[in-house]
Backbone bond lengths (Angstrom), bond angles and torsions (degrees), N, CA, C in turn:
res aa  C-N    CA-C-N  psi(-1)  N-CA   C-N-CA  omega(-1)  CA-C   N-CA-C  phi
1 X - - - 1.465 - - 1.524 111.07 -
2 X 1.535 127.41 -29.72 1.064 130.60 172.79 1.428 126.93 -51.63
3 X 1.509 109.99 -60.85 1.242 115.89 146.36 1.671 136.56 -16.97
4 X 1.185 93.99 -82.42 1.741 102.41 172.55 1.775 122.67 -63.66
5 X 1.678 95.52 -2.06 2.012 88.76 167.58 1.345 77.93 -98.04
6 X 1.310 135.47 -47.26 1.714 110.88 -155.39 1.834 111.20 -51.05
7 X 1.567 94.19 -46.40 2.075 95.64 169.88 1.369 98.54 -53.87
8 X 1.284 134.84 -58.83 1.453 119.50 -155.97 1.991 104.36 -64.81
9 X 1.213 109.63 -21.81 1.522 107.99 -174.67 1.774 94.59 -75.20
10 X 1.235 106.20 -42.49 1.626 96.41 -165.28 1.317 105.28 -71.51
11 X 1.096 147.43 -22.89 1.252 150.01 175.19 1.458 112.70 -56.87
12 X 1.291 129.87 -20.71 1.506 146.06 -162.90 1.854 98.05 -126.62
13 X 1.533 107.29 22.62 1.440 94.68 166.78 1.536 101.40 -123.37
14 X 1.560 157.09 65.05 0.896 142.87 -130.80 1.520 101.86 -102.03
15 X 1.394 122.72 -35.19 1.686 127.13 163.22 1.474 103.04 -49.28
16 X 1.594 124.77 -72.70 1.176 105.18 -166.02 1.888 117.04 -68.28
17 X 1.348 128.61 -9.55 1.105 122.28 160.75 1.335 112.17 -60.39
18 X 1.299 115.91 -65.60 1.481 92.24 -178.98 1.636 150.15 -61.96
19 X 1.902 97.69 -15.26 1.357 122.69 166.43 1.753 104.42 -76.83
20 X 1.517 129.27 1.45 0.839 96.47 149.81 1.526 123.92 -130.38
21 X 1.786 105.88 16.37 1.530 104.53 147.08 1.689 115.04 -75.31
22 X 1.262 137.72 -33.94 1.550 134.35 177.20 1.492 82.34 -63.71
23 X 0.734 158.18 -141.21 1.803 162.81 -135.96 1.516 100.59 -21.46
24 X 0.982 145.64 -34.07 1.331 144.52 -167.97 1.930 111.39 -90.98
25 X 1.242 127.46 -40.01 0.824 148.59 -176.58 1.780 126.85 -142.69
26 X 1.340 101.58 59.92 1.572 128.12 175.56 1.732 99.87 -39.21
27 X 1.411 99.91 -79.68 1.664 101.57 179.99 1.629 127.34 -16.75
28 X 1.478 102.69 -58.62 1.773 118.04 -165.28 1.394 90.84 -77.76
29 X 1.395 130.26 -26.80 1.296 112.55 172.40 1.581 136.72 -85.49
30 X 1.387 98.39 -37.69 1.408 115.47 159.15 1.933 125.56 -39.93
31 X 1.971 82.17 -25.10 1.653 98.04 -167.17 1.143 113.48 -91.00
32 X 1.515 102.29 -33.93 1.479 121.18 173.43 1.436 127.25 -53.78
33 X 1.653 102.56 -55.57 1.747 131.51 175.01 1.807 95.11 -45.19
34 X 1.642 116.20 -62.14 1.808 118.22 169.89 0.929 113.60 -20.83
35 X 1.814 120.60 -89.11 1.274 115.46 -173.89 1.247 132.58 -50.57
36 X 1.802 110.80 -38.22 1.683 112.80 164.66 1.838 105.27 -43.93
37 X 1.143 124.14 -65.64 1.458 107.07 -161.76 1.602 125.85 -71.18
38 X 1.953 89.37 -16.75 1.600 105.55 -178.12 1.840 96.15 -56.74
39 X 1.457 104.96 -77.68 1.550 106.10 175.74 1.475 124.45 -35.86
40 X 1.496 122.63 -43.63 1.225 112.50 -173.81 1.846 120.84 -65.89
41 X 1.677 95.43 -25.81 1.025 115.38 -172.10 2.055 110.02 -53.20
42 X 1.874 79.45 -57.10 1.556 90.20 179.78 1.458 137.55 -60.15
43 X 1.479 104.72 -21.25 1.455 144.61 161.16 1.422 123.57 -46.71
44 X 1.737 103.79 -50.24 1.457 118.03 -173.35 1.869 87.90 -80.11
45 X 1.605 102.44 -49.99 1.457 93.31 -171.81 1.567 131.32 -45.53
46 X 1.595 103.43 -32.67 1.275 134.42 -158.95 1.622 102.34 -70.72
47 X 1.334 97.50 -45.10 1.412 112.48 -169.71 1.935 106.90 -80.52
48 X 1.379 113.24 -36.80 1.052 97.31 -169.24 1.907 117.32 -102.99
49 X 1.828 106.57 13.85 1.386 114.83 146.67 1.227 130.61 -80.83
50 X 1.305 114.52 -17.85 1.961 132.55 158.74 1.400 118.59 -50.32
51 X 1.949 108.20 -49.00 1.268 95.07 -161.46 1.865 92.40 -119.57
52 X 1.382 104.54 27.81 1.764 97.23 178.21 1.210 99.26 -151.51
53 X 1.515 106.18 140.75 1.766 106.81 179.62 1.258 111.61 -120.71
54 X 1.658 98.67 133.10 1.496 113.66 -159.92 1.810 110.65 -96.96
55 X 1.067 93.66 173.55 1.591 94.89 -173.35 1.434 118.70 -81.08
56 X 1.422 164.29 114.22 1.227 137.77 173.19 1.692 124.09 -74.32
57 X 1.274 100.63 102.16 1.592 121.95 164.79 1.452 119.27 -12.64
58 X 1.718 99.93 -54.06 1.741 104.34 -171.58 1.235 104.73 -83.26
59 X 1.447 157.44 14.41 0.921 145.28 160.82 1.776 128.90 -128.60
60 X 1.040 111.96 118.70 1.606 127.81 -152.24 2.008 87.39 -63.42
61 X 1.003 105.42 169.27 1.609 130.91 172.30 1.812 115.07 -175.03
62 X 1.204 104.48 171.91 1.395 131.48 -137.36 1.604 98.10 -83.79
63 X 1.360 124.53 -15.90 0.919 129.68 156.68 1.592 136.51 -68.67
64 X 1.256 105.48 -46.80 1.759 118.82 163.16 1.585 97.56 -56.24
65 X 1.088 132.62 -63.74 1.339 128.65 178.54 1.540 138.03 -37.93
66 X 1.719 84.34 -47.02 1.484 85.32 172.24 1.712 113.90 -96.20
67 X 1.421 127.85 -27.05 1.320 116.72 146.08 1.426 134.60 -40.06
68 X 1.222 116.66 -12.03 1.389 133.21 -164.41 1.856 101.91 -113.40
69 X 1.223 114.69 3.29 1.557 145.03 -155.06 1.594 88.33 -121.71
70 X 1.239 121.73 -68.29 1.852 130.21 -153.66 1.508 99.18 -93.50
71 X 1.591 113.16 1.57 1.634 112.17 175.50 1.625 88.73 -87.28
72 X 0.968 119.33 -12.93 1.917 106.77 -160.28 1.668 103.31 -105.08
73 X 1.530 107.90 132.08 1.348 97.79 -172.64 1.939 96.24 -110.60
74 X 1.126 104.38 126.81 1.355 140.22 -151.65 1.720 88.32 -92.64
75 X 1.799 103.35 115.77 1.368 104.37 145.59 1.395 119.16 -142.97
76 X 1.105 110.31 -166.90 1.958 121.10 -172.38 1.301 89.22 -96.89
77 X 1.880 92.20 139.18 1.241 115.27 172.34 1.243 111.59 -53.88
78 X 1.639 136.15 161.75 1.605 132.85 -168.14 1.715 85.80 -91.68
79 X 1.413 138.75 -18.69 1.487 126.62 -173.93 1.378 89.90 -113.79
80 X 1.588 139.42 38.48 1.833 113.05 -155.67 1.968 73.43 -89.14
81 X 1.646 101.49 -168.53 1.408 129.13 164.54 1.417 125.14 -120.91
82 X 1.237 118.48 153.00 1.925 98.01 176.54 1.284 97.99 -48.21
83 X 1.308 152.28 -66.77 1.586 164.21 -151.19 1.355 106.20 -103.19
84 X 0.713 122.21 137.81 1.895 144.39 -166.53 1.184 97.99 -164.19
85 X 2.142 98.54 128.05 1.545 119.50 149.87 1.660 102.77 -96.15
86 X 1.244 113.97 114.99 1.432 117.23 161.99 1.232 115.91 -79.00
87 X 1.247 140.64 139.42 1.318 130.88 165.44 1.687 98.04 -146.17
88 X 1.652 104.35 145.02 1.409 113.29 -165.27 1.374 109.49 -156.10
89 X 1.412 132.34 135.66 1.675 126.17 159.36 1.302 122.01 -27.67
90 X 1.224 128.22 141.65 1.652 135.51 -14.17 1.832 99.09 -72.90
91 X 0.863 119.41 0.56 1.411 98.43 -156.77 1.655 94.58 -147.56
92 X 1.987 102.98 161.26 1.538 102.70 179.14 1.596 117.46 -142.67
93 X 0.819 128.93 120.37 1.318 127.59 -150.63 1.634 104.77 -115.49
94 X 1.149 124.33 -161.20 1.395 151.26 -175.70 1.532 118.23 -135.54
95 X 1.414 152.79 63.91 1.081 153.97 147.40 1.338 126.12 -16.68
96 X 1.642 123.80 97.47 1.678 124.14 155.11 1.316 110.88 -120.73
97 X 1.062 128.74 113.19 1.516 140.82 -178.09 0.915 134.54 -38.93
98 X 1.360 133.90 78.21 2.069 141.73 -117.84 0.920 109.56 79.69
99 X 1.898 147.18 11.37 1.173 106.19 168.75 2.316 87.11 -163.37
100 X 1.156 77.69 132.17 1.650 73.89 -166.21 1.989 104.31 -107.50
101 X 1.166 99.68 105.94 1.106 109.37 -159.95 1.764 116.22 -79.08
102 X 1.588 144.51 84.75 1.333 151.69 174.57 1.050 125.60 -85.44
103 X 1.703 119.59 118.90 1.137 127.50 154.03 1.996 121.42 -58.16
104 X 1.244 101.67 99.40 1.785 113.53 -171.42 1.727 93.54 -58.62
105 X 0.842 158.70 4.22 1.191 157.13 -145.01 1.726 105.69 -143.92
106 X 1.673 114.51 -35.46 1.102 116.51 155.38 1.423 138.58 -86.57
107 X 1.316 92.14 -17.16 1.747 102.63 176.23 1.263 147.40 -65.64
108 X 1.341 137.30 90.12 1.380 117.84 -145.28 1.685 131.48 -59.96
109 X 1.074 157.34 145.12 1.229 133.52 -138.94 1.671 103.85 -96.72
110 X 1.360 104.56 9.03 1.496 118.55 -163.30 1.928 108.08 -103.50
111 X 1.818 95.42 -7.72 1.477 95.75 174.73 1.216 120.92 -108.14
112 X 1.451 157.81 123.41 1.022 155.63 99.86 1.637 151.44 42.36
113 X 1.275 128.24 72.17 1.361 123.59 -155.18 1.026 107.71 -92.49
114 X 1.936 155.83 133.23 1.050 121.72 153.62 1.756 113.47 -162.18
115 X 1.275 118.16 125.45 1.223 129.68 -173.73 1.744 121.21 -81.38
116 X 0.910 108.47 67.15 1.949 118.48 -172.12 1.209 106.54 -68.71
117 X 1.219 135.12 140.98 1.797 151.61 179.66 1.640 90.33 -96.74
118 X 1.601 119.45 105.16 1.804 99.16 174.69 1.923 81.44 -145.34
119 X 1.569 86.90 171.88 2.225 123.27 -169.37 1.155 65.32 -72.89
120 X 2.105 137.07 112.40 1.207 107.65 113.20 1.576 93.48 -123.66
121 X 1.533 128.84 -178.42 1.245 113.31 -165.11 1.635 87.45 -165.03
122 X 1.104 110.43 128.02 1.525 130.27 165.31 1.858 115.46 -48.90
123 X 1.393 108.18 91.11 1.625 95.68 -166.03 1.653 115.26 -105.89
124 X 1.765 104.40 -1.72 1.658 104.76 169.77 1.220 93.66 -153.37
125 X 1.556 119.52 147.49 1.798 123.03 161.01 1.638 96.21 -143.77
126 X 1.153 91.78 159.88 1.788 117.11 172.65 1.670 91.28 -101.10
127 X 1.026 123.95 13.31 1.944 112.37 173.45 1.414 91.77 -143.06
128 X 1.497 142.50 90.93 1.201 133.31 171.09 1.479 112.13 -79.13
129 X 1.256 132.04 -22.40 1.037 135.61 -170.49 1.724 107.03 -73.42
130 X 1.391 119.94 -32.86 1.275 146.49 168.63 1.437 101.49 -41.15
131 X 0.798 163.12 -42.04 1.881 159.50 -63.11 1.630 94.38 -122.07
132 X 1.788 91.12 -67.48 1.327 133.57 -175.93 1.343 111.97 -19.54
133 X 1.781 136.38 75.38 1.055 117.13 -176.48 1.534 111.85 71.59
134 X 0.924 97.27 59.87 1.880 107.24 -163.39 1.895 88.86 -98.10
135 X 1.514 109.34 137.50 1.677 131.82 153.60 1.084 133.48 -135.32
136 X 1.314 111.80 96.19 1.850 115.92 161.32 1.331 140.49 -59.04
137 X 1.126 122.46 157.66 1.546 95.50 -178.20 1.490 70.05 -173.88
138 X 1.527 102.62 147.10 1.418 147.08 154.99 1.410 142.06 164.83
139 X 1.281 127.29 174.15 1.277 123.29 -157.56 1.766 95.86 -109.58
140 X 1.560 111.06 135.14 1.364 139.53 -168.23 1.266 118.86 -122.64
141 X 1.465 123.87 129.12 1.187 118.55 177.68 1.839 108.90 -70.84
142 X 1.571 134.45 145.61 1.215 149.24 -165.69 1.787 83.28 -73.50
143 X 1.413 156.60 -34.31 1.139 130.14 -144.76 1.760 80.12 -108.49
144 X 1.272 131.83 -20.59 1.416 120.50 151.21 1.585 136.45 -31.40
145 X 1.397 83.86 -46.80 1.435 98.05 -176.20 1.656 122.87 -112.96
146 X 1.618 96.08 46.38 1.818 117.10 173.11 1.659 89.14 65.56
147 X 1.260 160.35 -22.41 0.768 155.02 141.29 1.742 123.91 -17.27
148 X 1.618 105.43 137.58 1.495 108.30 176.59 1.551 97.91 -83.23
149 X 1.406 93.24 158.75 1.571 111.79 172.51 1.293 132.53 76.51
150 X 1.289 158.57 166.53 1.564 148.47 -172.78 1.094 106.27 -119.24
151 X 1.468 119.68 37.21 1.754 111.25 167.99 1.552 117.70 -74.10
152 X 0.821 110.46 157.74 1.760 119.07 171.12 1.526 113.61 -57.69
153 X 1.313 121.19 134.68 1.480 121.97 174.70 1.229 102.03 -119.84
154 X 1.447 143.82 121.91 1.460 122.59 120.25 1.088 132.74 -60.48
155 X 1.408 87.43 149.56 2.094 103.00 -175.55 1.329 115.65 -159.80
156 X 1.225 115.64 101.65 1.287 150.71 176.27 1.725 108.00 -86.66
157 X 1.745 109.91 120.35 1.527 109.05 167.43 1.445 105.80 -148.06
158 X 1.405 79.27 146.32 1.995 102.86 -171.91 1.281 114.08 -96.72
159 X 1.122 153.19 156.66 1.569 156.59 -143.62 1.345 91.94 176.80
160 X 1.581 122.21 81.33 1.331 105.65 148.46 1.232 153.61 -127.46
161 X 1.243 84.76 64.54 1.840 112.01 162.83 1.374 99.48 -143.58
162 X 1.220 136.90 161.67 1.408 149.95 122.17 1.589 112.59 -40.63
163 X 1.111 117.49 116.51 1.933 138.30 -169.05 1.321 91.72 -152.50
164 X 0.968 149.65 62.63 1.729 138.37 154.88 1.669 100.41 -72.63
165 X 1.318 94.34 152.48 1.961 103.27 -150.68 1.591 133.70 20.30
166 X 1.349 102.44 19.53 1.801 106.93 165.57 1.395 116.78 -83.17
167 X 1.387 104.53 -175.63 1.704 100.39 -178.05 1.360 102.83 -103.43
168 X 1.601 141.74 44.03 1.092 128.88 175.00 1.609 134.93 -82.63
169 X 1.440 124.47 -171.35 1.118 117.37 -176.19 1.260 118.70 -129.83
170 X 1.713 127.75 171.61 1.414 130.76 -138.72 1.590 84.82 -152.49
171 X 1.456 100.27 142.35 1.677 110.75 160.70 1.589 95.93 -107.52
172 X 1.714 100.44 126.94 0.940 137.37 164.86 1.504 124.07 -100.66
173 X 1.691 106.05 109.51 1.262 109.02 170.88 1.672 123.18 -114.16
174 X 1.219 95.81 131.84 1.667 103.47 -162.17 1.736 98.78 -107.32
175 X 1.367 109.11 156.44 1.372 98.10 174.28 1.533 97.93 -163.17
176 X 1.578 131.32 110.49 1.289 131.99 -140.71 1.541 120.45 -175.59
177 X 1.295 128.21 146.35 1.261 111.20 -173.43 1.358 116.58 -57.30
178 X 1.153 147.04 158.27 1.780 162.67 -105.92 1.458 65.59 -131.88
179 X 1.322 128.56 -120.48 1.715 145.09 -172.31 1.327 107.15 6.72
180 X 1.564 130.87 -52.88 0.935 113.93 -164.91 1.760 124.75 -89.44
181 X 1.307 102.14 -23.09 1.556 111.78 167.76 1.286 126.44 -78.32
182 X 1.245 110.40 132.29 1.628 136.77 -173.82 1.115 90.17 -20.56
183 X 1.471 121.66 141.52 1.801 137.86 170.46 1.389 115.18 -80.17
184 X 1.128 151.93 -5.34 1.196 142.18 -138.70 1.663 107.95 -173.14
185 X 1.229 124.21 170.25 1.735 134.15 125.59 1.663 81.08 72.83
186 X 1.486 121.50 57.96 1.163 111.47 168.71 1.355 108.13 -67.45
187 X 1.663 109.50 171.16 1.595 109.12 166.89 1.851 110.78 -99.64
188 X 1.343 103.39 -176.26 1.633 76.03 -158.61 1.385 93.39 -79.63
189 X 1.940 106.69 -163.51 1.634 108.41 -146.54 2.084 75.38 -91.12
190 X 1.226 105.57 -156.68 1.715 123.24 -170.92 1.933 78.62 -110.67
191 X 2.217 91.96 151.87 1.495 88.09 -173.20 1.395 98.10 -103.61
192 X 1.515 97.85 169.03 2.293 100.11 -152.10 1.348 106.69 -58.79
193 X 1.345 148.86 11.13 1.466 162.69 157.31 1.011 112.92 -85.70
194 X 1.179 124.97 4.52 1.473 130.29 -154.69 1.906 85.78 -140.64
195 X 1.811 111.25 116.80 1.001 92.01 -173.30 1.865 121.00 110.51
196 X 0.929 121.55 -52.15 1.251 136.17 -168.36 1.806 112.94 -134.25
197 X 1.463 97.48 43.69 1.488 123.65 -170.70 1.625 80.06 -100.72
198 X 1.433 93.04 -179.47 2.258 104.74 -175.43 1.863 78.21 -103.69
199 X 1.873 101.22 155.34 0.476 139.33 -169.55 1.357 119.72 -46.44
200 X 1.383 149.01 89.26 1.880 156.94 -148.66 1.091 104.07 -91.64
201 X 1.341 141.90 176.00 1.567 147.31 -160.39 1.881 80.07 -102.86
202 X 0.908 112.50 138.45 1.610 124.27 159.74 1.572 132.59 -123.23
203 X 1.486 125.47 140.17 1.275 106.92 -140.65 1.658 79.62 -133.16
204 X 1.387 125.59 156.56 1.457 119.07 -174.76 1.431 78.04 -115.12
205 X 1.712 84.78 151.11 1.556 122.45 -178.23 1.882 105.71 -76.09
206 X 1.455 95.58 153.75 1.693 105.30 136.97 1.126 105.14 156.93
207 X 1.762 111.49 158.11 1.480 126.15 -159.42 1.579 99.55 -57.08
208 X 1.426 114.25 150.35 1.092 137.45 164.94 1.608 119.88 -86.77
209 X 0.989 134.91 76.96 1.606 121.14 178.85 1.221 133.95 -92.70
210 X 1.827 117.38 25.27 0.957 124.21 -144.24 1.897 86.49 -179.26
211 X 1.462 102.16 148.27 0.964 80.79 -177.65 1.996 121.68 -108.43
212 X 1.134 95.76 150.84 1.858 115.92 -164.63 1.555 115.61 -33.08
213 X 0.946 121.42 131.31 1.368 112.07 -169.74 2.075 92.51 -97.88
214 X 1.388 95.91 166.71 1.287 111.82 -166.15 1.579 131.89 -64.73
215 X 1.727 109.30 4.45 1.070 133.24 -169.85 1.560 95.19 -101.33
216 X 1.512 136.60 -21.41 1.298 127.86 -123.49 1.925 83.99 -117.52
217 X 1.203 94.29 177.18 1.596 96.87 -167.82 1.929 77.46 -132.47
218 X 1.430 110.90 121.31 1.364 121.02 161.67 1.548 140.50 -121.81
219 X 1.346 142.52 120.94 1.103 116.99 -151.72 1.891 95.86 -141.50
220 X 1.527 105.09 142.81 1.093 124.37 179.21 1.521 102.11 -92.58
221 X 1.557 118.73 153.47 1.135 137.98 146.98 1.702 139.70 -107.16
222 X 0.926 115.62 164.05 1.610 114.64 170.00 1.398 79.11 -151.67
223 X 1.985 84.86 160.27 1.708 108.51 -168.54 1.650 84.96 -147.80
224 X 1.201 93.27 132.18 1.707 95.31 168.46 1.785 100.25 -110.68
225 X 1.666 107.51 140.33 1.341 117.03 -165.92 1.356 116.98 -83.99
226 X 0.933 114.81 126.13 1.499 113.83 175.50 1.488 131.92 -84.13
227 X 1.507 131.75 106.60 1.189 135.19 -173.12 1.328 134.77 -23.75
228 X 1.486 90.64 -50.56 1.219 123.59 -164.35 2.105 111.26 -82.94
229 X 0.978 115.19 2.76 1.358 145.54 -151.94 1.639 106.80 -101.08
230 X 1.999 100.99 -45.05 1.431 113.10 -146.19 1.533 83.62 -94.75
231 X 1.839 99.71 142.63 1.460 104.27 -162.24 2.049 79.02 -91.14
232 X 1.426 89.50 137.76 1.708 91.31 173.11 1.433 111.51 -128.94
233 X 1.519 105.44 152.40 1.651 112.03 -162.36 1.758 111.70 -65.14
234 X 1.223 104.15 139.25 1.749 106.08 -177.09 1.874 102.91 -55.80
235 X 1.444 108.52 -177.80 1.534 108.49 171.08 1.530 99.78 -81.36
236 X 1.068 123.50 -8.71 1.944 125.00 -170.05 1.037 93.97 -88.28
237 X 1.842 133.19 -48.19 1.677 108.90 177.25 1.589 106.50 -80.97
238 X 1.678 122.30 -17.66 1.509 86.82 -178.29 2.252 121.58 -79.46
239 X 1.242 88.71 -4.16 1.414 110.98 163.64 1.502 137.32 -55.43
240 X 1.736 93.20 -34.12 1.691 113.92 178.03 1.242 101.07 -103.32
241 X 1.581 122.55 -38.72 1.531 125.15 164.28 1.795 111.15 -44.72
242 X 1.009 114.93 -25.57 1.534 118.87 -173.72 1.599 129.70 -93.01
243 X 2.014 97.41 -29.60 0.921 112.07 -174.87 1.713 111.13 -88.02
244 X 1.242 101.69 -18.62 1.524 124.96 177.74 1.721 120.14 -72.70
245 X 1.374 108.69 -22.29 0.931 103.59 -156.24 1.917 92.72 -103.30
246 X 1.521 96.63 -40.19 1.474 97.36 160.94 1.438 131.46 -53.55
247 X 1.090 104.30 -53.94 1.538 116.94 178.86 2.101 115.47 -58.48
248 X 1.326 78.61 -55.77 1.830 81.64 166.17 1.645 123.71 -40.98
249 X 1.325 126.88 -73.89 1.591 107.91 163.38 1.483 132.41 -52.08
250 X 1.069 107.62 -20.75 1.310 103.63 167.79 1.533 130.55 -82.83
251 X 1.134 105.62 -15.68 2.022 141.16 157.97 1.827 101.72 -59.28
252 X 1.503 118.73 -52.25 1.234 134.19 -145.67 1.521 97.56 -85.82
253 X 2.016 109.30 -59.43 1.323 99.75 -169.04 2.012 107.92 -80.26
């Protein structure tokens, strides 16, 4: 009878049973604790690609671009002119500041024209007086501008008002090979006043890596991002994103 109360006592110790299966067998538990967090992990994941939509990585949009635009602090060439013809590979154009003037007959059908209304806003200059109806213009390498590849970009922007640290907006004219600019989720176009203003002082662009000497006219940007912009993954890739991620450790171990 002694016996069989001592089983009936151990049966009613369930902490120290298990403190002395974890001490007895480290491994199966160590292995166990894995899969608990492996699953929970996938669970939390599972749940929070259902009710949140994520961005897709592999495909560029108009936002990386133009953030990749308001990282660059923009000054005048040390020889520029109020008026500059830029001309650059593959292509050669005619520059007036609001209005980008193409021969359709010269243009290759492989480049890109396009005048976008987007938040970027002039937020520091060494020429404040400059502001007034302010136009940039110059030609950018594509890996400048979060962009693949080192083709030439033009990029032309209009400022017309003076907004230094406001949230205002800029017509942006891009002009660039087709391939390399964001596919999709344009921003909207510039409105018909926008563009077809008389002719503004225009100043050619280029990176600063060094800092501006006291003759030079320099100007910072900020860009506020637009939501609506960011190309985001369908429910079909976050589906294969899910099924992939499960299936993979279980492939592995």
């Amino acid at each position: 009878m002694i016996p069989q109360a001592r089983c009936v006592m151990g049966s009613w110790q369930p902490v120290a049973n298990l403190r002395d299966y974890v001490s007895q067998h480290p491994p199966g538990v160590t292995f166990f604790l894995c899969v608990l967090t492996l699953a929970l992990t996938f669970l939390s994941l599972g749940s929070y690609t259902h009710t949140h939509r994520l961005p897709n990585p592999d495909t560029q949009d108009w936002n990386q671009f133009l953030s990749s635009l308001a990282n660059l602090q923009l000054c005048a060439r040390a020889n520029g002119t109020a008026m500059e013809t830029v001309s650059s590979p593959p292509f050669a154009k005619e520059e007036v500041c609001g209005t980008v003037l193409l021969n359709s007959t010269q243009s290759p059908p492989s480049i890109t024209q396009l005048s976008l209304w987007v938040p970027l806003a002039v937020m520091d200059s060494s020429d404040i007086q400059s502001l007034s109806d302010l136009c940039l213009h110059g030609t950018l390498l594509a890996s400048q501008l979060g962009l693949t590849g080192n083709e030439a970009v033009n990029v032309t922007l209009m400022f017309s008002s003076p907004s230094v640290g406001g949230n205002s907006h800029a017509c942006l004219s891009v002009s660039a090979p087709t391939h390399i600019l964001p596919p999709a989720l344009l921003p909207p176009m510039c409105p018909a006043n926008e563009g077809t203003s008389s002719p503004v002082r225009a100043i050619a662009m280029e990176i600063s890596s060094q800092k501006p000497s006291a003759s030079q006219s320099c100007y910072s940007l900020q860009y506020t991002p637009d939501p609506t912009l960011t190309a985001m993954l369908t429910q079909e890739e976050l589906g294969l994103a899910s099924r992939h991620l499960i299936q993979e450790p279980l492939i592995d171990s």
